[in-house]
Phi, psi and omega in degrees: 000141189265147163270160191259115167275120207280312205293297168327325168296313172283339165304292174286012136257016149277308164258020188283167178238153152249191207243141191281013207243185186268351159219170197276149190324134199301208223323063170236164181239138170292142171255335179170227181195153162224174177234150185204084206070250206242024122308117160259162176258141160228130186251167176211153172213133162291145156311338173251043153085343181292169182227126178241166201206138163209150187259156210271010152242359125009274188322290196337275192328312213283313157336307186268357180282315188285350188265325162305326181285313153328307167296306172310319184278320168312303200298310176317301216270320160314314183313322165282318188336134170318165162231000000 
């Protein structure tokens, strides 16, 4: 289990931004999780000290948008098929 530095923690729900891609930025770490209503946060800092974030329905969201485009590109590619 990582221990959480709580202060590192509140820094970086100050300052995180989040990140656009479906996992967090490469040579980056997790630091910790916060809950905020009814979201959780999850941060990460990069090697050049920045703090990035994405929330677990996020996560969610960004997951069934890749699982649709699969499906669209199978589907797209049975439509050329010989018959």
């Amino acid at each position: 289990m990582v221990k959480v530095d709580k202060s590192e923690l509140e820094e970086a729900c100050q300052l995180a931004r989040s990140f656009p891609d479906m996992s967090p930025p490469v040579q980056s770490y997790y630091i910790g999780c916060k809950k905020q209503g009814d979201e959780l946060y999850l941060y990460w800092k990069d090697k050049q000290g920045r703090y990035w974030y994405e929330t677990k329905s996020g996560m969610a969201f960004k997951q069934m948008m890749l699982e649709t485009q699969k499906q669209r590109k199978m589907a797209s590619s049975c439509d050329r098929m010989p018959g």
